[in-house]
Residue frames as qw, qx, qy, qz and C-alpha x, y, z in Angstrom:
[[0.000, 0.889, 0.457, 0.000, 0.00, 0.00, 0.00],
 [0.331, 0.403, -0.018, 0.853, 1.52, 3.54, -1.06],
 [0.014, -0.710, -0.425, 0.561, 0.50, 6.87, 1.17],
 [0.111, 0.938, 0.199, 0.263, -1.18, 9.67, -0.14],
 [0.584, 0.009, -0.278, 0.762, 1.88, 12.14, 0.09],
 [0.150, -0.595, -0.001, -0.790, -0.44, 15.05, 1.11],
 [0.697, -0.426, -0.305, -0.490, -1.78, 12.96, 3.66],
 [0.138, 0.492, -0.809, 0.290, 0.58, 10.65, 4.50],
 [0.707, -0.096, 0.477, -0.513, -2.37, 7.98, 5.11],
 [0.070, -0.250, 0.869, 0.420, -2.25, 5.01, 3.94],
 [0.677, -0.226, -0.433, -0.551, -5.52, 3.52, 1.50],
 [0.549, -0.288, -0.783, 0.043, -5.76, 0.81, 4.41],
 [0.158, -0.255, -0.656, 0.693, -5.73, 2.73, 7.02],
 [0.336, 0.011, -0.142, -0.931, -7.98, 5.57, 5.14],
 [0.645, -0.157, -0.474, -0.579, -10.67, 2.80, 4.72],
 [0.407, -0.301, -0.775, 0.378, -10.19, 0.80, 8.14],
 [0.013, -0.250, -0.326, 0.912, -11.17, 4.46, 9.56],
 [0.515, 0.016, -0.344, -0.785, -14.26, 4.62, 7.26],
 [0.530, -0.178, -0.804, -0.203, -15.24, 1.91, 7.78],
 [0.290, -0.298, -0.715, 0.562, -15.11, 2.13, 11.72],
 [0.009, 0.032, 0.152, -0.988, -16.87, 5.10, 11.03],
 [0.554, -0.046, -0.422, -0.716, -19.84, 4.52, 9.05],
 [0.690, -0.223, -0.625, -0.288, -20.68, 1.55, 10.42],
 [0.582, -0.671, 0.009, -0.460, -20.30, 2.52, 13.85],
 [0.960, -0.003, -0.120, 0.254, -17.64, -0.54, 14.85],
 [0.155, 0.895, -0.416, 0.040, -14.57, 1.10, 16.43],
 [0.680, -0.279, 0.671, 0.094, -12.87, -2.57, 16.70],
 [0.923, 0.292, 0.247, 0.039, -13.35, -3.48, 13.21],
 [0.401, -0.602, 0.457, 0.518, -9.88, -4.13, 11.31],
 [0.250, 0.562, -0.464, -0.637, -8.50, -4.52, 8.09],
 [0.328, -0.027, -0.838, -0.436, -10.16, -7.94, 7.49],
 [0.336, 0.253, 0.689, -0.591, -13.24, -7.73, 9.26],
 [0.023, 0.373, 0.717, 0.588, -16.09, -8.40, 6.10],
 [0.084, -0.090, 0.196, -0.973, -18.45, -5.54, 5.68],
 [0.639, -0.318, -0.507, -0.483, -21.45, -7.56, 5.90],
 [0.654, -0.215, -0.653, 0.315, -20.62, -9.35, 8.74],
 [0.374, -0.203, -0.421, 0.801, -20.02, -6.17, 10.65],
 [0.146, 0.638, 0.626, -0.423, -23.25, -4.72, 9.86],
 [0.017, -0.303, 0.348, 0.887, -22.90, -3.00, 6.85],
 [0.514, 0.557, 0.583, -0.293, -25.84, -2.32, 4.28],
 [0.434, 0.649, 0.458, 0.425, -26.66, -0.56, 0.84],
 [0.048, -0.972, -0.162, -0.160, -26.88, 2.61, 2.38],
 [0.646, -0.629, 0.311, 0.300, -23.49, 2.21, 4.30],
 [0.754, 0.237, 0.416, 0.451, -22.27, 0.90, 1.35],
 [0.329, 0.788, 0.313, 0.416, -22.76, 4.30, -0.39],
 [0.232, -0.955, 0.160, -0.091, -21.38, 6.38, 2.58],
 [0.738, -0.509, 0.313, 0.313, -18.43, 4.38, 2.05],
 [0.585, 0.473, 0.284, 0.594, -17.71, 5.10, -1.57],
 [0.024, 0.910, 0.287, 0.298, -18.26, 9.02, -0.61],
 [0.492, -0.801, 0.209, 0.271, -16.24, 9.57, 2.16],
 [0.807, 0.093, 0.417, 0.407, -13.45, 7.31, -0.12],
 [0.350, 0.755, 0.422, 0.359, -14.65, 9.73, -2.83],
 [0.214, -0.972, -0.091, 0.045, -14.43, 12.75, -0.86],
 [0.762, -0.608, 0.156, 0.158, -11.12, 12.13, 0.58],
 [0.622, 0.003, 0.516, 0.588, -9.00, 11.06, -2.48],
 [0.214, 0.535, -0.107, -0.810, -10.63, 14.00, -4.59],
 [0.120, 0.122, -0.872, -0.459, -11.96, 11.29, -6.99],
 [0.603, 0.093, 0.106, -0.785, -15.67, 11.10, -8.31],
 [0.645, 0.280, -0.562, -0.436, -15.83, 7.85, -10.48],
 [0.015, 0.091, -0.967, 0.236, -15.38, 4.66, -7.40],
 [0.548, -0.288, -0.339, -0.708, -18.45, 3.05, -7.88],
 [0.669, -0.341, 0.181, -0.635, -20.37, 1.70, -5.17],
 [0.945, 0.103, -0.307, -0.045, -20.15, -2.45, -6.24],
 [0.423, 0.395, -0.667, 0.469, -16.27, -2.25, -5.07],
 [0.393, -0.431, 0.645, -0.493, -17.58, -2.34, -1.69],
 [0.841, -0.020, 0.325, -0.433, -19.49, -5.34, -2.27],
 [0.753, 0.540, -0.375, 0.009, -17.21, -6.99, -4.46],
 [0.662, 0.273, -0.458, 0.527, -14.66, -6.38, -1.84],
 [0.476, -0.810, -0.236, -0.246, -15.92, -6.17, 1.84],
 [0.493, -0.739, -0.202, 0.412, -13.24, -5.85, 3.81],
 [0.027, -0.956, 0.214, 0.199, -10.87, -2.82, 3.94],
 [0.433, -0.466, 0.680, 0.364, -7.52, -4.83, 3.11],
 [0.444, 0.436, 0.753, 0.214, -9.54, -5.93, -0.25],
 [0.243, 0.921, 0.303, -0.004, -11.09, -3.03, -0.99],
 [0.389, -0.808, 0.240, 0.372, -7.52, -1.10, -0.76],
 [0.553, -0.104, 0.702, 0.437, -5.69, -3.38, -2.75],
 [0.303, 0.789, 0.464, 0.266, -8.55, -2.21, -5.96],
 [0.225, 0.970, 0.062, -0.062, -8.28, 1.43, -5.15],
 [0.318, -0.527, 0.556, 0.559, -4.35, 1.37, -5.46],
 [0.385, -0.043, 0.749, 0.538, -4.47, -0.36, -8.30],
 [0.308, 0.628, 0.673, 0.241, -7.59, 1.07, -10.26],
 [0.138, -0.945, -0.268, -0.125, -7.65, 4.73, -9.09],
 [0.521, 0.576, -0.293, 0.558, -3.55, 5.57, -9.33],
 [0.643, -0.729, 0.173, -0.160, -2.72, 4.79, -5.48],
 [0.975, -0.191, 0.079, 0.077, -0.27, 2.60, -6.31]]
C-alpha cells in the first residue's frame, strides 16, 4: 500500500477508519467483512463518498464495496484502479 503524500495515510488505514466510522464498529480491522459487521446498501454508499471525498476522486463506484468487503480488499482495488499505487 503507497501513502497519499499530502496525507501521509495510507488507502488501508484511510478505509479501516471509514469503515469504523460509518458503520459505527470502532474494533473493526482490516479484514473484518463488511457484511458481517453490519454493513448495508446505504453504508455501502457512505463508504464510496467519504473514499470519494477524501481522495478527490468522483468515479469509485459503489459495487467495489461489495465486491470487496473488507478494507484490506477493498484497498488493494483502489491502489491499483484509481492511481494509489
Amino acid at each position: 500500500m503507497t501513502e497519499n503524500t499530502a496525507t501521509a495515510v495510507s488507502t488501508l488505514d484511510l478505509l479501516v477508519d471509514i469503515f469504523r466510522d460509518v458503520l459505527d464498529h470502532p474494533g473493526l480491522t482490516a479484514d473484518t467483512d463488511f457484511y458481517e459487521a453490519g454493513g448495508d446498501s446505504l453504508a455501502a454508499f457512505q463508504v464510496t463518498g467519504r473514499l470519494q471525498e477524501t481522495l478527490g476522486c468522483d468515479d469509485i463506484p459503489v459495487s467495489l464495496v461489495f465486491a470487496y468487503p473488507t478494507p484490506r480488499d477493498l484497498a488493494e482495488v483502489v491502489d491499483a484502479d484509481f492511481g494509489r499505487d
